[in-house]
C-alpha positions in Angstrom: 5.1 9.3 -4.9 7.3 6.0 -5.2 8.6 4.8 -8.3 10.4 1.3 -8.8 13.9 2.2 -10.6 15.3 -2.0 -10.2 14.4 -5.2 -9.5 16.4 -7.1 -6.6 16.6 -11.0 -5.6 12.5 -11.7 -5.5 12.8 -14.0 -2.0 15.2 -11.1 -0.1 12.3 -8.2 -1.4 9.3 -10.9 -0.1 10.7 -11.9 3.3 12.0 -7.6 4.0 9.1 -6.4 2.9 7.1 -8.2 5.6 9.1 -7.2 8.4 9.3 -3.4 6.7 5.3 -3.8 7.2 6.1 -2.8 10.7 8.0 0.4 10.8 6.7 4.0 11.5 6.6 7.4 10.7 5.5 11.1 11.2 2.4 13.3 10.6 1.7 16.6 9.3 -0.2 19.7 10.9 -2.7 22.2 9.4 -2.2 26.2 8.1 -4.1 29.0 7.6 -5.7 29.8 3.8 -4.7 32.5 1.8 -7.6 34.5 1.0 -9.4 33.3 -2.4 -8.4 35.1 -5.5 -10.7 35.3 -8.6 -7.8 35.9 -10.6 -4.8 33.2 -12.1 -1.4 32.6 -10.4 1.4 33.5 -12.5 4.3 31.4 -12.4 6.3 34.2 -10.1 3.6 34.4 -7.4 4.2 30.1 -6.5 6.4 29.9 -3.3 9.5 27.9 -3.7 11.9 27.0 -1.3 15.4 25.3 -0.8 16.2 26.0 -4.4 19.5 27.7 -6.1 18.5 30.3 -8.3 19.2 27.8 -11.5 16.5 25.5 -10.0 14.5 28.3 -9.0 14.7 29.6 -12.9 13.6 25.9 -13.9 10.6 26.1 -11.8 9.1 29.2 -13.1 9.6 28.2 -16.6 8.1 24.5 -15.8 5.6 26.9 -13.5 4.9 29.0 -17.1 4.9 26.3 -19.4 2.2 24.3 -18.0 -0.2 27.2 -16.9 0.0 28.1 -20.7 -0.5 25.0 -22.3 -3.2 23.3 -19.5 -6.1 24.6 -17.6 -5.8 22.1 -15.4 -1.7 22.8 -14.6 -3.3 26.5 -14.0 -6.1 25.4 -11.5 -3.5 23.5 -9.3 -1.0 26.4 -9.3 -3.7 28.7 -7.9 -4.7 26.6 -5.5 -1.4 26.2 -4.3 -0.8 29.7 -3.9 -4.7 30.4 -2.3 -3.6 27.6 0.1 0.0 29.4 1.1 1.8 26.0 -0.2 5.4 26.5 -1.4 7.4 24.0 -3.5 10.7 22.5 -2.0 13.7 20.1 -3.1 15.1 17.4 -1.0 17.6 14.9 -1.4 17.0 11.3 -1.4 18.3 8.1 -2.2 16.5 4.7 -3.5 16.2 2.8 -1.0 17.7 -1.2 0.0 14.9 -2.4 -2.2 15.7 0.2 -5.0 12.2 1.8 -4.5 12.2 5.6 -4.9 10.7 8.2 -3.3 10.4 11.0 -6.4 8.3 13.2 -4.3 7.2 13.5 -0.2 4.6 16.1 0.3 2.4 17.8 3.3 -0.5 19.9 3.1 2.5 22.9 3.1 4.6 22.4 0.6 5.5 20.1 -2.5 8.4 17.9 -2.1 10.5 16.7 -4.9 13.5 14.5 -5.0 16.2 16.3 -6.8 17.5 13.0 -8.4 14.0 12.4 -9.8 14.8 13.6 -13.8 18.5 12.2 -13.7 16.5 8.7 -12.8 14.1 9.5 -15.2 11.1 10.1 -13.3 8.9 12.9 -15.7 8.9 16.4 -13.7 5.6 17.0 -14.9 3.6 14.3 -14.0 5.6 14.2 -10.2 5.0 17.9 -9.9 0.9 17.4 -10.8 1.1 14.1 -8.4 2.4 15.8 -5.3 0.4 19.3 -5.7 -2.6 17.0 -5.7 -1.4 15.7 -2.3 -1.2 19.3 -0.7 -4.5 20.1 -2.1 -6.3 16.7 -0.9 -4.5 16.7 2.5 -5.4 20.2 3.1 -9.0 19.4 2.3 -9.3 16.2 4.7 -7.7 17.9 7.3 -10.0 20.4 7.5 -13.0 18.9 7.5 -11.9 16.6 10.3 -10.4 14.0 8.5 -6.5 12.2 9.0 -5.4 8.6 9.8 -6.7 8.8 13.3 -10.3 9.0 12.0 -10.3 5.0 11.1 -10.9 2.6 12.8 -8.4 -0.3 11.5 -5.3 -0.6 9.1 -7.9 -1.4 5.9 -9.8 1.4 6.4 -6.0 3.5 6.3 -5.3 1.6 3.5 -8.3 2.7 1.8 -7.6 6.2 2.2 -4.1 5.9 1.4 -4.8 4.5 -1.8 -7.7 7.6 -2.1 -5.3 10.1 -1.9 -2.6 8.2 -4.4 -5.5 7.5 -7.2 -6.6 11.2 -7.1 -3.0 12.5 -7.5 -2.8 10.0 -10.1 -5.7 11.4 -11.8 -4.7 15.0 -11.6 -1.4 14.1 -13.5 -2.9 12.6 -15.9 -5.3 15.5 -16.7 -2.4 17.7 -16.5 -0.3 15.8 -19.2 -3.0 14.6 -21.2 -4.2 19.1 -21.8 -0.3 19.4 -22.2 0.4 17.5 -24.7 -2.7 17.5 -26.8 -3.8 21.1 -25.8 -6.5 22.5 -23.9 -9.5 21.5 -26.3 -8.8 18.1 -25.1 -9.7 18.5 -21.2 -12.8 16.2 -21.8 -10.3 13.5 -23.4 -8.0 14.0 -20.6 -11.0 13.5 -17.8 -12.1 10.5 -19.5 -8.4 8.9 -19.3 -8.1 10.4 -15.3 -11.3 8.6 -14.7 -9.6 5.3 -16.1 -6.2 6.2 -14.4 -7.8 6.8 -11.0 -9.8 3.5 -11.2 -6.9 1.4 -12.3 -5.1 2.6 -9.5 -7.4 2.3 -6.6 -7.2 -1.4 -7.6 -4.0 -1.5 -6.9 -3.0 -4.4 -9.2 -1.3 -1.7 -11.9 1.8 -1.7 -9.8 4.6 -4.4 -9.3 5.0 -6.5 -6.0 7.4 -4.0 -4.7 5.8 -0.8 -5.0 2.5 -2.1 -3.8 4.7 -2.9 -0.7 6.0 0.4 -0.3 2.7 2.0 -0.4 1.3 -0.4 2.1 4.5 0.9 4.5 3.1 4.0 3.8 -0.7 3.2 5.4 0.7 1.7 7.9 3.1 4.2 8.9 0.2 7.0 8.9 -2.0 4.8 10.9 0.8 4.8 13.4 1.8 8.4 13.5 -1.0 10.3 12.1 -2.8 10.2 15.9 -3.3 14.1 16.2 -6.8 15.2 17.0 -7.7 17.9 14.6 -9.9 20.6 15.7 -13.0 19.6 14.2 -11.8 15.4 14.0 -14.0 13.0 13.1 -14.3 9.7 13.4 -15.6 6.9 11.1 -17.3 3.8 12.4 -16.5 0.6 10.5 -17.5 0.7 6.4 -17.1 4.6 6.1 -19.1 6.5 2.9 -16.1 6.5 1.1 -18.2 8.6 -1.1 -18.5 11.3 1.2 -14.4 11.3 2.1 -13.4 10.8 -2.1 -15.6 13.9 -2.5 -14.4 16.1 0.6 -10.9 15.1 -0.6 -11.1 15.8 -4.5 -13.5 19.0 -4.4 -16.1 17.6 -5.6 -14.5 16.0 -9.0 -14.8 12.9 -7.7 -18.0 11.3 -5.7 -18.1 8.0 -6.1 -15.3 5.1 -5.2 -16.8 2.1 -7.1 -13.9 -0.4 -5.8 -11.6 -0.7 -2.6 -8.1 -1.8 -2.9 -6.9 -5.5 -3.6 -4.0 -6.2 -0.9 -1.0 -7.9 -0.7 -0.7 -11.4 1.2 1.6 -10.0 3.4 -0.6 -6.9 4.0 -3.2 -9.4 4.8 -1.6 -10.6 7.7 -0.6 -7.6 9.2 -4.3 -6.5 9.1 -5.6 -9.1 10.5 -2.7 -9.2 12.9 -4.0 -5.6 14.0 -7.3 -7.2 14.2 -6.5 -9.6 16.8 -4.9 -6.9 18.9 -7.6 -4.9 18.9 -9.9 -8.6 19.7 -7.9 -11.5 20.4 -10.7 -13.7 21.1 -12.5 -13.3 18.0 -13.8 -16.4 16.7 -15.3 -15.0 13.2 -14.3 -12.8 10.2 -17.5 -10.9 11.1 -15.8 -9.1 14.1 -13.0 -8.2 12.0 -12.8 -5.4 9.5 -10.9 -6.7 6.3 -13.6 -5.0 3.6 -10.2 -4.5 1.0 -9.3 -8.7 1.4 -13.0 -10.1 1.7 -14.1 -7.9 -1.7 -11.1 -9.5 -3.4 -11.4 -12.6 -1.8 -12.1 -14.8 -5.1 -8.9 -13.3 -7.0 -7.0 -13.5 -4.0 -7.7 -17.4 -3.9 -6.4 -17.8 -7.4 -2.9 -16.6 -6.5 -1.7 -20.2 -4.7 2.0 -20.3 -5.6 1.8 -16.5 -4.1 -0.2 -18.1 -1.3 2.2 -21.1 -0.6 5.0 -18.5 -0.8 3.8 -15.9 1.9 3.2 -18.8 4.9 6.3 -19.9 4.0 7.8 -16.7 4.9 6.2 -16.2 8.1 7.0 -20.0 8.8 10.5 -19.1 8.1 10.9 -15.4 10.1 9.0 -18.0 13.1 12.0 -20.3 12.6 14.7 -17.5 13.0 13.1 -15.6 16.1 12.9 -19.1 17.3 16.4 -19.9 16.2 17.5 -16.6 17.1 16.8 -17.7 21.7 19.7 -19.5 21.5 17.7 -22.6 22.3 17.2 -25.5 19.7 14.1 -26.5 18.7 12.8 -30.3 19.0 13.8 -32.2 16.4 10.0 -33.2 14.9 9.1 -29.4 15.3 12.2 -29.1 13.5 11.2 -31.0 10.7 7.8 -29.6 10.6 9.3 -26.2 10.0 11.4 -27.3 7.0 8.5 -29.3 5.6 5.8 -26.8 5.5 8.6 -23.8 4.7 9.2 -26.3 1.5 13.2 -26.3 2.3 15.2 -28.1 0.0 15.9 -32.1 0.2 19.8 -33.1 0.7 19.7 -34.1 -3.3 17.9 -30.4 -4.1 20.3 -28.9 -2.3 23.4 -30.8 -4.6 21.1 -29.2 -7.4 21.2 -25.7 -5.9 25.1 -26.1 -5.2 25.6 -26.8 -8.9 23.7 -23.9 -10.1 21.4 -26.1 -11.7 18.7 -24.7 -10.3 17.6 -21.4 -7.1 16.3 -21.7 -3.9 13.2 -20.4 -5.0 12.5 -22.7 -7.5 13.3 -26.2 -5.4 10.7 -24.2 -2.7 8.4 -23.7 -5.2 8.1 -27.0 -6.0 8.4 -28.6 -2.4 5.4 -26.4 -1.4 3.0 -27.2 -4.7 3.1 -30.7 -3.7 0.9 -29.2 -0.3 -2.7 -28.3 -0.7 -3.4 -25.2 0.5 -5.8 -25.6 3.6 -3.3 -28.3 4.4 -0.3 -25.9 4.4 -2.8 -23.6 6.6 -3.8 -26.3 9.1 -0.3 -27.8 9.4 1.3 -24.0 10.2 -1.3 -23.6 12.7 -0.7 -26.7 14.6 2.9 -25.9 14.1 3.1 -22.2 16.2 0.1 -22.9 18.2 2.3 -26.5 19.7 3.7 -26.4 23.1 7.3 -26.7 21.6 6.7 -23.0 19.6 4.8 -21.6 22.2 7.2 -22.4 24.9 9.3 -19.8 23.6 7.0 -16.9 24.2 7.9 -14.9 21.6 5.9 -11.3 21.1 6.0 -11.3 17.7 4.5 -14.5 16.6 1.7 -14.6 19.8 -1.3 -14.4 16.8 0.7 -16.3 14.2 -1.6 -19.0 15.0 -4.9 -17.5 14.8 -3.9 -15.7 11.6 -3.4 -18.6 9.7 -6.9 -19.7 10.8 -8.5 -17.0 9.6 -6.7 -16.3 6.4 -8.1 -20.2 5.7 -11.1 -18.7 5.8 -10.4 -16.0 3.5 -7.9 -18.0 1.1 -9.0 -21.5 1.0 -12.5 -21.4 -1.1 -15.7 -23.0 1.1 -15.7 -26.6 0.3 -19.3 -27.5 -2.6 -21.5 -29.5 -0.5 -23.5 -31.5 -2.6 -27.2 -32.3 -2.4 -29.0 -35.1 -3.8 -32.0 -34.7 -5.6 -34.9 -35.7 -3.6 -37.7 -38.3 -5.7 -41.2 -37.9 -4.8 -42.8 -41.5 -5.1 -46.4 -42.2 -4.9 
């Protein structure tokens, strides 16, 4: 679970957040079922671990508390405890971007940040969040299903956002029973059911955290490459209501939307594309369901738009920069034109304080249409001068701006004349 505690400088968040897109991580491994038990957990019968006996009085309390006051809270508790899942604290700081992780969970045990309440990140609702990670994980994983079972970083990214609207949902039952009582569980599905939707849309959280969580999917779909016993694998456009319903126990069965990305998401998934087909010449060989469903509202962002090339333009620039070998002096320009980099006079402006970076860039690059911007970034890294420099990192820069054209520039209205019959 990630929780925003700060805001930062908004350029600095943009242009680390896209390299961050390319980090890893690690993966979790299945374990054996207690047997099922017809009777309710108490609160001493839920494993903890890593605890001083303090905390471990604050859990069973919290444990105690909720199993009284929600049937939900009591559900969870026994599940954990049929599925031989213990709850453990770790320590954790926010990290360069001041996101937070309150919780990190496996199908084994429930990890919460000990710093969590001093930042004032609600116990309950964490505690609800990650047990509904164990509890989903442990249900994917053994019917076959991890990261490894897609085929592309969307399809990851779908069920990474899956898994983060059902734990969503399962706090908010939780809280809702707690604090209006049990007699309000149908009140509290109803508000679950709006939770969980609003969150598989992704557009509930702030530029940041939406970030983080797309780290996330991409860090499973690198590490999470165990074969599970009984793996399977999904060709492209998997039932999503077949996975939502393996993964939620039946309380969920249908996933009306997919997730809307970010613009820098977008390029790394269609980066992955390409380097799983770099001669693709249409969309239609790529799988980018989450973009092309959102495609309309993704159009309407343009500043965003204008902002994101001009981030890749500018990380092209420094690994160009960074050879030790000067660029030509029209390529030159070309970079600092379509990045939108301050004039000599906006510059005086930004020395005075009169007004940021961000702002002169802003309005550099609104003076560029969009498919313009597009065009001129891929004659830019496609041109012998860029290319010359072989550099890994940028090798599909060019293609990707042509096909996010496609995806972000709308299809130009051809018009047609009305035809007149004469006699």
């Amino acid at each position: 679970m990630v929780k925003k505690v700060s805001k930062k400088g908004k350029m600095v968040a943009r242009i680390a957040a896209i390299a961050a897109l390319f980090q890893t991580g690690c993966a979790s491994m299945p374990v054996a079922h207690k047997d099922k038990q017809s009777v309710q957990v108490t609160a001493e019968q839920v494993a903890v671990q890593n605890m001083t006996t303090e905390e471990e009085e604050h859990f069973r309390k919290f444990f105690a508390d909720y199993a009284k006051k929600s049937p939900t809270a009591q559900k969870v508790l026994t599940e954990l405890y049929q599925q031989n899942a213990s709850v453990a604290l770790f320590d954790k700081e926010p990290d360069e971007n001041n996101i937070f992780d309150a919780g990190l969970s496996n199908e084994d045990e429930v990890g919460l940040n000990r710093r969590m309440e001093e930042l004032g990140v609600p116990l309950g609702n964490t505690f609800f969040h990650e047990a509904e990670h164990v509890l989903h994980l442990k249900q994917a994983h053994t019917n076959g299903i991890n990261a490894a079972s897609f085929k592309s970083l969307d399809d990851v990214y779908v069920y990474c956002t899956i898994m983060e609207g059902l734990a969503e949902r399962k706090a908010k039952m939780v809280c809702v029973e707690y604090d209006y009582g049990p007699w309000f569980s149908e009140a509290a599905k109803e508000r679950a059911e709006a939770v969980f939707n609003e969150r598989i849309k992704t557009t509930c959280r702030d530029f940041e955290e939406r970030l983080a969580y797309e780290k996330a999917a991409v860090i499973l779909a690198n590490s999470e490459t165990n074969t599970l016993p009984n793996q399977r694998y999904f060709e492209r456009n998997p039932n999503w209501d077949e996975i939502i319903s393996i993964m939620s126990r039946g309380e969920v069965r249908h996933l009306d939307v997919v997730p809307q990305p970010t613009l820098p998401f977008l390029h790394l998934c269609i980066l992955k594309e390409l380097e799983k087909n770099p001669n693709a010449m249409s969309l239609d060989e790529f799988d980018l369901s989450c973009a092309l469903a959102h495609r309309s509202v993704l159009q309407q962002n343009e500043a965003d738009i204008r902002e994101t090339i001009s981030d890749v333009l500018m990380q092209t620039y420094a690994a160009c920069e960074n050879t030790g070998t000067p660029l030509q002096q029209d390529t030159l320009y070309s970079f600092l034109y379509l990045i939108g980099w301050p004039t000599a006079a906006q510059q005086a402006l930004i020395d005075r304080e009169e007004k940021t970076f961000d702002e002169v860039r802003a309005e550099n690059l609104a003076a560029i249409p969009i498919p313009e911007l597009l065009d001129g970034a891929v004659n830019l890294i496609q041109s012998e001068d860029v290319q010359a420099y072989q550099i890994y990192e940028t090798r599909y820069y060019g293609k990707m701006f042509y096909f996010e054209k496609q995806i972000l520039c709308p299809a130009p209205q051809t018009q047609t004349r009305n035809r007149v019959h004469t006699r």
